[in-house]
C-alpha positions in Angstrom: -151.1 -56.3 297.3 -151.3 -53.2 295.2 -152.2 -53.2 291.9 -149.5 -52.5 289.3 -150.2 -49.2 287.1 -149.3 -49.8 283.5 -148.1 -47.3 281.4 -148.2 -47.7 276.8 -145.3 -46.5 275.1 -143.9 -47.0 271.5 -140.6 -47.4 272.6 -138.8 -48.3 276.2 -135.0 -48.2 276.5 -133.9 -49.5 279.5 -130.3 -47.9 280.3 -130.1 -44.2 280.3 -126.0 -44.5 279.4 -125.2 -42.8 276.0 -126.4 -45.9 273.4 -129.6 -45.7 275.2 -129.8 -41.8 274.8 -129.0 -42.1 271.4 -131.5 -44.4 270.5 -133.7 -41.7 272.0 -132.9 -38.9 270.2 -132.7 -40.9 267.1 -136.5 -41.8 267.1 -137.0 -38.8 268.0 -135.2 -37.4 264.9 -136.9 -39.6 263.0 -140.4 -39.4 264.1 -141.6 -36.8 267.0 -144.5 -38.2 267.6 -143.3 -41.3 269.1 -143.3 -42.2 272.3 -140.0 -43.0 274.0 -139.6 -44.1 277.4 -135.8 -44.0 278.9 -135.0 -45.7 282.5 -132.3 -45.1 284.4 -131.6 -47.0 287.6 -129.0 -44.0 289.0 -130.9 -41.7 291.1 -129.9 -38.9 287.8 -128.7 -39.2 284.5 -125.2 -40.1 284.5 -124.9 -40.9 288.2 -123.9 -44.5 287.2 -121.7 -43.8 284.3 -117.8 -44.6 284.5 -115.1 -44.7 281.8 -111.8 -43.4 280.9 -112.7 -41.3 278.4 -111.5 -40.6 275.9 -113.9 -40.2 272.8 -113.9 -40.9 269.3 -116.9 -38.0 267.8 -117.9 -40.2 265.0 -121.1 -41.2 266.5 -121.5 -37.7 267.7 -120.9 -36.0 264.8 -124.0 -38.2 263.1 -126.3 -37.6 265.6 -125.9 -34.2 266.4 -123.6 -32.9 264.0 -123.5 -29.3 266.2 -122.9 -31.2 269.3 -119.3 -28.8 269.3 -121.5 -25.8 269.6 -124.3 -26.5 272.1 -122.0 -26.5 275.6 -121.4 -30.1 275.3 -118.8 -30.3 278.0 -116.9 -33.5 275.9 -116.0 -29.9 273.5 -113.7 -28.9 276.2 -110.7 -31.2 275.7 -109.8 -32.2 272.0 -106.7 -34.5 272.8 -103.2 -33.1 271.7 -101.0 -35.1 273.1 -100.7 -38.7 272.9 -98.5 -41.6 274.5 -98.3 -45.1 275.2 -95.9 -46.5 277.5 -94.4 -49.9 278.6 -93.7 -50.2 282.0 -91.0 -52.1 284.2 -91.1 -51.8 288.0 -88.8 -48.6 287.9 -88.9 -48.0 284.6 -90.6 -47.1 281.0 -90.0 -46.6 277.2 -92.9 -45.7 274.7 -93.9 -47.5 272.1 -93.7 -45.4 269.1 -96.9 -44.4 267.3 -95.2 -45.7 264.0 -95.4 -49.3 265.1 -99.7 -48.9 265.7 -101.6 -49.1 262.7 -103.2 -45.1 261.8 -106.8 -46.6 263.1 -104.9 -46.7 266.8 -104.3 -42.9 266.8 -106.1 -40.2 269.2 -106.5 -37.4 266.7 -109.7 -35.9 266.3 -111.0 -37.5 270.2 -111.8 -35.7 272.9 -111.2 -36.4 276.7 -113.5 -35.8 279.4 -116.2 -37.3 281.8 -118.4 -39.7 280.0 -121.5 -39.1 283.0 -121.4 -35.4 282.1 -121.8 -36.2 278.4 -124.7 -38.6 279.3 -126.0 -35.9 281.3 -126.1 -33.3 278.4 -127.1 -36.3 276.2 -130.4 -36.3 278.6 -131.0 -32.8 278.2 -131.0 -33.5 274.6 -133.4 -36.2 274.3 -135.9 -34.6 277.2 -136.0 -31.3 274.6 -137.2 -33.9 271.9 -140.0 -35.2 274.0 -138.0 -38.2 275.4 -139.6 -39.0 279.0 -137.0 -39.7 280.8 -137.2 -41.8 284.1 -133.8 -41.6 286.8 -134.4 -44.2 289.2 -136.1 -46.8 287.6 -134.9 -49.7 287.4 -136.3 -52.5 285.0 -136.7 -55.8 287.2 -138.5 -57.7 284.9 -139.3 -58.4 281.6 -142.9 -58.9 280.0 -143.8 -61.6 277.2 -147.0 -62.4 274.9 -148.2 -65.5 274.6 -146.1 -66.0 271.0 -143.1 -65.0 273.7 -142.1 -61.7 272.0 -140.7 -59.1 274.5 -144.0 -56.7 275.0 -142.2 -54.5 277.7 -140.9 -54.4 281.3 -141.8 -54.1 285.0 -139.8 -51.6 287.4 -138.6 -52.3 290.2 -140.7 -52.5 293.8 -139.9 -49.5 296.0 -140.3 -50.0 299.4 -139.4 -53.4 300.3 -138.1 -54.2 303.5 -134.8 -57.0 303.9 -137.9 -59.7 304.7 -139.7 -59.0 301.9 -142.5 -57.2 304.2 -143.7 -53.9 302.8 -142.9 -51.0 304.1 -145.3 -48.0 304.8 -143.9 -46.2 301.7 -144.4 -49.3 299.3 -144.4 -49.0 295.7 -145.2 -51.4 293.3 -143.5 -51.1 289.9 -145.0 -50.0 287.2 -145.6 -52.0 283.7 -144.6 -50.3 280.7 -145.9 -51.8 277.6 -143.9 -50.8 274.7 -144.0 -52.3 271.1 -140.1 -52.4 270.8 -138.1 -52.9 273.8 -134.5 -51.7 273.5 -131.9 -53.1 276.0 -129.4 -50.8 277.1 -128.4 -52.0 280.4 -124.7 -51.8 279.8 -121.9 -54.6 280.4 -123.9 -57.6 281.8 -127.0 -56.3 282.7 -129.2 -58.6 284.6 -132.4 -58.8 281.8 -129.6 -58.9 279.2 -128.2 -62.1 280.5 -131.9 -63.3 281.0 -132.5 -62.3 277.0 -129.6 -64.0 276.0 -130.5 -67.3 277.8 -134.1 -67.1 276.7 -133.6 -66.5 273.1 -130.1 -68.1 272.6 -128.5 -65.4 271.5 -124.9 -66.5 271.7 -125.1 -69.6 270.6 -123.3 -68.6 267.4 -120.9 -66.3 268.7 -117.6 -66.4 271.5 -118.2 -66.3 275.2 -118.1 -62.5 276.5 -115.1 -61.9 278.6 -114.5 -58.9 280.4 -112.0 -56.2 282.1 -112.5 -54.5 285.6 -111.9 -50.7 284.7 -111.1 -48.8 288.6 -110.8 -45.2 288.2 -109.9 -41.8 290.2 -110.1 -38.3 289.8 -107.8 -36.5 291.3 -107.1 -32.4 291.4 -103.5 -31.8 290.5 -100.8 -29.4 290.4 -101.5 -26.7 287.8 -97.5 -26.9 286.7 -98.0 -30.7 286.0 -101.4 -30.3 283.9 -101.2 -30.2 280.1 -104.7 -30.0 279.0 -105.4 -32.6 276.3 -102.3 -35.3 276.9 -103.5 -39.1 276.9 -101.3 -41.6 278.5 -101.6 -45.3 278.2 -99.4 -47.7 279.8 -98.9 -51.8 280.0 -97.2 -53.9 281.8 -96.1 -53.4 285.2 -97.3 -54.2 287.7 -99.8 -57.1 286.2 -96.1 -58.8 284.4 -95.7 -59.9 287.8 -99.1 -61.8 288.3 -98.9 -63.4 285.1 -101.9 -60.8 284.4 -102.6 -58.5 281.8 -104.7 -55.3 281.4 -103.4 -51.6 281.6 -103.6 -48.0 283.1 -104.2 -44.9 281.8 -104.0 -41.1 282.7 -106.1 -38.4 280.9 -105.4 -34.5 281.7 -108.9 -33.6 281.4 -110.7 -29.7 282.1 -110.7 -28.0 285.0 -106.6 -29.1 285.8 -108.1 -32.9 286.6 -106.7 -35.8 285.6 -108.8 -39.0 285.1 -106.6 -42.1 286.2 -107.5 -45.7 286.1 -106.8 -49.1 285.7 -108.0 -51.9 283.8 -107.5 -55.7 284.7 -108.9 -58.8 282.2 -110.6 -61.2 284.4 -109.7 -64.2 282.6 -106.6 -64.3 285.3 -106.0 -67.4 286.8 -104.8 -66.5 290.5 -107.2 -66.4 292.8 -104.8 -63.8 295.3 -104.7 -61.1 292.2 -106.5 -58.3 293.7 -107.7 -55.9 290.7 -108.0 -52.8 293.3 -104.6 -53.3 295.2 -102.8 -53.7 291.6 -104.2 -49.9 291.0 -103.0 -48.9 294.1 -99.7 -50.5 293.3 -99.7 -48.8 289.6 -100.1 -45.4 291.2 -96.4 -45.8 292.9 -94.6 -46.1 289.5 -92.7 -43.4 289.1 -94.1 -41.9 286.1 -97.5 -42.1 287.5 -96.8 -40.9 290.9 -95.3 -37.9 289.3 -98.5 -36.3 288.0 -100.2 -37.3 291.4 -97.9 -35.5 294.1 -99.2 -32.9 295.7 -102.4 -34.2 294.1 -106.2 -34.6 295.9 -108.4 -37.4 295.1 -111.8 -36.6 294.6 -113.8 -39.3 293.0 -113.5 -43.1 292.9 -115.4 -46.4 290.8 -115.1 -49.3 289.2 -117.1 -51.1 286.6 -116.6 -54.0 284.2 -115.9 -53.5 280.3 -116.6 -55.7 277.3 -113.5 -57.3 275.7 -114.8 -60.0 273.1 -115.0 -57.7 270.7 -116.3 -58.6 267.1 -116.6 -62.2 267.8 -118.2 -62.1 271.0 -120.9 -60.3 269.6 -124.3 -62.0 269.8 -127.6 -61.8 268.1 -128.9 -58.7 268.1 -132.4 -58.6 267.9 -135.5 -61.0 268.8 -139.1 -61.1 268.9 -139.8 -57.2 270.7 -136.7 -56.7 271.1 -132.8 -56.0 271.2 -129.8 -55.1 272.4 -127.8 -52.1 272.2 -124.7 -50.8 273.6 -122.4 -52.5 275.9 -125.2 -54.8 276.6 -124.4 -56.7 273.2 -120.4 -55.6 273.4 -118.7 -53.6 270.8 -115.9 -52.3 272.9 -112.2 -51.8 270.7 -110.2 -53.0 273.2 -106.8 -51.8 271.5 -108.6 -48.3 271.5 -110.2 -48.5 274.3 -113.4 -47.0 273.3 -116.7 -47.6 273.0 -118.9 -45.2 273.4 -119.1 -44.4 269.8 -119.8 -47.4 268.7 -122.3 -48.0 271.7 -124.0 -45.1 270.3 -124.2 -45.7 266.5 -125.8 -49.2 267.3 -128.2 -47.1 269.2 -128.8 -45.0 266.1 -129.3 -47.8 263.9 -131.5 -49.6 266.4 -133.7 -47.0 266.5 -133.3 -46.7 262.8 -134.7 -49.8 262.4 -137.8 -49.9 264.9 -138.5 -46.5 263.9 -139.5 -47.9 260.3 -140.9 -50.9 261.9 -143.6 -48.8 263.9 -144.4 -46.9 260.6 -144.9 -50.1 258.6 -147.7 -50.7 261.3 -145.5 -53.2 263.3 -144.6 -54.3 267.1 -143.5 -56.9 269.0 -141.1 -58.2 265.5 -138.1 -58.9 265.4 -136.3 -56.1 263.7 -133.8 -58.2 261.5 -132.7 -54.7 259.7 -130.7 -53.7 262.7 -128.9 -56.7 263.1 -128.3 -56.2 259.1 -127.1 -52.9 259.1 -125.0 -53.0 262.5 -123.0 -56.3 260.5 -122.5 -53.7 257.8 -121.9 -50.4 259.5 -118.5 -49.8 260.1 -118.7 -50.9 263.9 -118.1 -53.6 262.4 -115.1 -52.5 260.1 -113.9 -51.2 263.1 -114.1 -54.0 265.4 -112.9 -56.9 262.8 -109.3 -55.3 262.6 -108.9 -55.6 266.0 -110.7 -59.1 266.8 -107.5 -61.0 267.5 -106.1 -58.3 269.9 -107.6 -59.4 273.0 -107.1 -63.2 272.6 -103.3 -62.9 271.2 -103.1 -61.0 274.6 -104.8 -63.6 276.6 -102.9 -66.5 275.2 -99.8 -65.2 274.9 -99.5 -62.8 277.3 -98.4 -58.8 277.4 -95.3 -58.7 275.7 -95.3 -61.2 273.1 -98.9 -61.1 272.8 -98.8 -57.4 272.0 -96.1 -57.7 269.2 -98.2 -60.2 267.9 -101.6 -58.3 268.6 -99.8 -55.6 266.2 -98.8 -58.3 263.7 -102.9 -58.7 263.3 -104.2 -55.7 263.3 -101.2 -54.7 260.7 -101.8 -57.5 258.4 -106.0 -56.7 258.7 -105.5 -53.1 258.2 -103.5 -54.1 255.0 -105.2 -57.4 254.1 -102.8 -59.4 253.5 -103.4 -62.8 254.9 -105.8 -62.4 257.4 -105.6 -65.0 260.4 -108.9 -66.6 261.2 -110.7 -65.2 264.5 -109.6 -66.7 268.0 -111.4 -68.5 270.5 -112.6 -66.8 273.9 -112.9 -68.8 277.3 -115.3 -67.5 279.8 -113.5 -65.7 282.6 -114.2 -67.5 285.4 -113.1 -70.9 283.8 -109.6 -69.7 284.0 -109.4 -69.0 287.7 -106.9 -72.0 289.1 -106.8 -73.4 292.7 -105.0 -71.3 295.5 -103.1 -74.7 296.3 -101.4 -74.1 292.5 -100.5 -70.1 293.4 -98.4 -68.2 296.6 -100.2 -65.3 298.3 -99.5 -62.0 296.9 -97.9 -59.7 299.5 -99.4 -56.4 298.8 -98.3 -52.9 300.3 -100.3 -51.0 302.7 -101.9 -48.0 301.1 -99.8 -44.4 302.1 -103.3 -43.1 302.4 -101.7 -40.0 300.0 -100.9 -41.8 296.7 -102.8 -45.2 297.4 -105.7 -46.1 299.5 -107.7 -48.9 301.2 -111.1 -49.9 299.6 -113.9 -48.6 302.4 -112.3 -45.4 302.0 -111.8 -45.1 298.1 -115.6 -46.4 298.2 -116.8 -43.2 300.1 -115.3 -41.4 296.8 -118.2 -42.7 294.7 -121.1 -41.8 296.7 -122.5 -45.1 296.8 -125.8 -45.3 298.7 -128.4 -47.9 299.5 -131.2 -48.1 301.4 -130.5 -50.3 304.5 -134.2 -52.2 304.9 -134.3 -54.0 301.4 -133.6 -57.3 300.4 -130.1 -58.1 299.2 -129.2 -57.7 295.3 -126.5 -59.9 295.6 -128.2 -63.5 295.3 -125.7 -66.2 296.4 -127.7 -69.2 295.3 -126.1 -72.0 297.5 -124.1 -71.1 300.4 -122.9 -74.4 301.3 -121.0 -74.5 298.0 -119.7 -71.0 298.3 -117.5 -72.1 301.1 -116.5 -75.2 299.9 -115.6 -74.6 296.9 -115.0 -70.8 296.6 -112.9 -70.4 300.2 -111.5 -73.8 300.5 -110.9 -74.4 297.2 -110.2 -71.0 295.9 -109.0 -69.0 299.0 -112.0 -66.6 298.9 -111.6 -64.9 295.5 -114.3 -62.3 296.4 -112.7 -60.9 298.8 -109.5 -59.3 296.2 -111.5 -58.8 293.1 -114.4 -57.1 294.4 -113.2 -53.5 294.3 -115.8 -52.2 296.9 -115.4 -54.6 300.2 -118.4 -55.9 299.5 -117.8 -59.9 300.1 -115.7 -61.2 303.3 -114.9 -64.4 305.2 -115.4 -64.2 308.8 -113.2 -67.1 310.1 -114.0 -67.6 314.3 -112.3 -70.4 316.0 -114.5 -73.3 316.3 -116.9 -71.8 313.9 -117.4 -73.1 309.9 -116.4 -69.7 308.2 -119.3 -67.1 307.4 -119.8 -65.5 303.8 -120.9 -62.0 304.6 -122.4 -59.6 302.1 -122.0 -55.8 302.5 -124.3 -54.9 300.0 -124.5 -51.3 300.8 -120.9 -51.0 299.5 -121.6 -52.3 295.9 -120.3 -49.9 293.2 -122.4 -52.5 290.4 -119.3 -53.1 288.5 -120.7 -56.9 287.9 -117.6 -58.4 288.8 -119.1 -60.9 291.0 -121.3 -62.4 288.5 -118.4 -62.3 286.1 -115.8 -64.0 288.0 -117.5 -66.0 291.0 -115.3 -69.7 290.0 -118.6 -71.6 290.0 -121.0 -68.7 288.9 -122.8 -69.0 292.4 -123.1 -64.8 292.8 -126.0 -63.2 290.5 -126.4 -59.6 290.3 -129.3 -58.0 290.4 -131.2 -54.7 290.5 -131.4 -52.9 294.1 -134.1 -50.2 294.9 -134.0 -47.6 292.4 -131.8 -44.5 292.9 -129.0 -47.0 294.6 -125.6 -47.4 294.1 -123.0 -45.0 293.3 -123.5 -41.2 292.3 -120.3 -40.4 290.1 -119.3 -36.9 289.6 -117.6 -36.0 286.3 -117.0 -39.8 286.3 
């Protein structure tokens, strides 16, 4: 066994998405003599970053207030045109801005790839000083004998699938930091272990989550209009009982980003999240844009959807959260990166003064202060009821009365206490209670089949190393999640990663195609009896998103 090299830091941010890099450049700001450590499990900056976007610059403009003037490629694309649209099987009408309260408008944001604005944001923290580590995954995380966070392990290179070490074998590296900032994004593996460890939602809502599945696709110059942000609801999820929503962004370069977002709290077990994007694509006022069209880039990843009251305790003894890892998506707006980045700032805020007051391994109760009094979290309380008025109610009535809220908050005038969240996988029913869902075969020119939209991301793993995908009792995983639940996995895993190989005469096999795994977290999320646990692979794995 070979001895672990250590490395001492001030700071270690594990997540290099955009809180993470924020946090960076904000203790950086703040103090240049600090030492900040970023790791990054993509093989680059940005290689693991997916979202819509569309971006509000508030954050941005705080940070770096020039951001407009330093070939930040989110600059390109100010957003000029903006629509929302209900959708029937044939059919659409828009909902009229007028009916949205003004905090719902696009004006001012900016659409483009969120990777290649983590990517600059990298740039701009490694000309601070910021030592920045693609790669490198955190596996584990290190504790004091008081049982304050003191810093984290990375992640064992050269493994083989037995455990055995391979010739190139690499132990991880300790990196002892007096703050540890968790940045891991939407249900990161050490978040979920912090969480548990320091009960950190036991005075909060259960998180619940979305599954975001995006394309890129190259289209017709005539049909681009640089700028234009369209959201729909609706069809096709009306007819699963389901609700989530799609959206098309005309983006630089004559792209369009496209994508589709399905809450997980559904209760069929034959809903299939990718094959209702595929469906989506069909509608006429989608397909439009995409004829005559090439699809270049595909993913998937899960988003936070608690909002406000799903928001947990922020900071512990060494520690805290930050980002996506604690949840401050709007999901009305669909946005988060600005406020994923401001709690960054104010994290950073925080431990910076800490360090200079001759502190570590505290808990830094000033962020969780200031973050309850920043306006992430004016932002967020206006819109707290949206998702579970949704949830409860459904699309339709739920969104009238989703606008009711949010209407009566932005005026406040008789503000409705905030709802109740169930944890996602709760909700899933028997198959025995639902019909099979009869989905069309993809046309291979508007819609596609999984193993071949997964070669779109880029994902790679290394074959020899043990599985990330820890299924801790197989006996239950067919008696309960195929018999019971008719296989779930194998429809809400977006990458092929999870099938049931039924052979006559033979107890059906649960097999794990681990190389395919985009790390969208869906498993962990929505596995009926929470049997699935994600976990880190070898750093550098997983998928490599262009302009994602």
């Amino acid at each position: 066994m070979s001895e672990r090299e250590s490395m001492p830091t001030d700071v270690v941010i594990v997540g290099g998405g955009v809180a993470g890099l924020a946090a960076s450049i904000r203790l950086k700001q703040l103090n240049e003599e600090l030492e900040v450590v970023v790791l990054e499990k993509g093989s680059e900056i940005g290689a693991h970053i997916l979202s819509g976007a569309v971006v509000d610059p508030k954050a941005l403009d705080e940070l770096l207030p020039d951001w407009r003037h330093m070939d930040c490629p989110m600059a390109e694309t100010p957003v000029t045109d903006n629509w929302h649209w209900a959708l029937t099987k044939n059919g659409k009408f828009a909902i009229p801005h007028l009916a949205m309260p003004p905090f719902m408008s696009n004006d001012g944001c900016y659409t483009g790839s969120l990777g290649n604005l983590t990517r600059w944001l990298g740039e701009q923290a490694e000309s601070l000083g910021v030592m920045v580590f693609p790669g490198f995954p955190a596996s584990e995380v290190m504790f004091n004998d008081a049982g304050a966070v003191t810093g984290v392990i990375t992640q064992d290179m050269g493994v083989a699938a037995d455990g055995s070490h391979k010739p190139d074998y690499q132990p991880g590296m300790e990196i002892h930091a007096k703050y540890t900032l968790f940045a891991e994004g939407a249900r990161g593996n050490l978040t979920k272990q912090m969480k548990a460890k320091f009960d950190l939602e036991a005075n909060c809502q259960p998180q619940v989550y979305g599954l975001g599945v995006k394309e890129l696709w190259d289209i017709d110059p005539d049909k681009h209009v640089p700028g234009r942000v369209i959201h729909t609801q609706g069809w096709p999820l009306s007819e699963s009982d389901t609700w989530g929503g799609g959206f098309l962004y005309h983006q630089a370069n004559g792209q369009v980003a496209i994508g589709f977002v399905t809450a997980l709290d559904y209760k069929n077990p034959y809903v299939s999240p990718f094959q209702e994007f595929q469906r989506w694509k069909h509608h006429p006022a989608i397909r439009e844009y995409l004829e005559g069209g090439t699809r270049v880039a595909y993913g998937a990843r899960v988003i936070n959807e608690g909002g406000w009251q799903s928001v947990p305790k922020l900071a512990f003894p060494g520690g805290a959260l930050i980002g996506c890892a604690a949840g401050f998506v709007n999901v009305p707006r669909i946005k988060g990166s600005h406020t994923a980045m401001k709690s960054g700032m104010l994290a950073a805020e925080a431990v910076a003064k800490a360090i200079a007051d001759g502190a570590e391994h505290t808990e830094v109760a000033e962020y969780e202060a200031n973050l309850r009094e920043s306006w992430i979290a004016t932002e967020l309380k206006k819109v707290k009821n949206a998702q579970p008025l949704v949830a409860k109610f459904g699309g339709d009535v739920g969104t009238v009365l989703a606008g009711i809220d949010m209407w009566m908050r932005q005026l406040k005038i008789g503000v409705l206490p905030a709802m109740k969240h169930h944890r996602d996988y709760t909700e899933l029913q028997r198959a025995d209670l639902h019909q099979p869902i009869d989905y069309p075969k993809p046309d291979g020119k508007i819609s596609f089949d999984r193993l071949t939209s997964v070669s779109y991301s880029f994902t790679n793993h290394a074959e020899d190393q043990p599985n990330h995908l820890k299924v801790e009792d197989l006996e239950m995983q067919r008696e309960s999640e195929f018999e019971v639940f008719a296989g779930p996995s194998t429809r809400y895993c977006p990458a092929g990663v999870y099938e049931w190989l039924v052979e006559e005469g033979q107890e059906p096999k649960f097999q794990i195609n681990s190389q395919n795994c985009v790390h969208c977290k869906t498993c962990d999320i929505k596995d009926p009896n929470q049997n699935i646990e994600w976990t880190t692979p070898e750093g550098g794995g997983g998928p490599n998103y262009p302009n994602m």
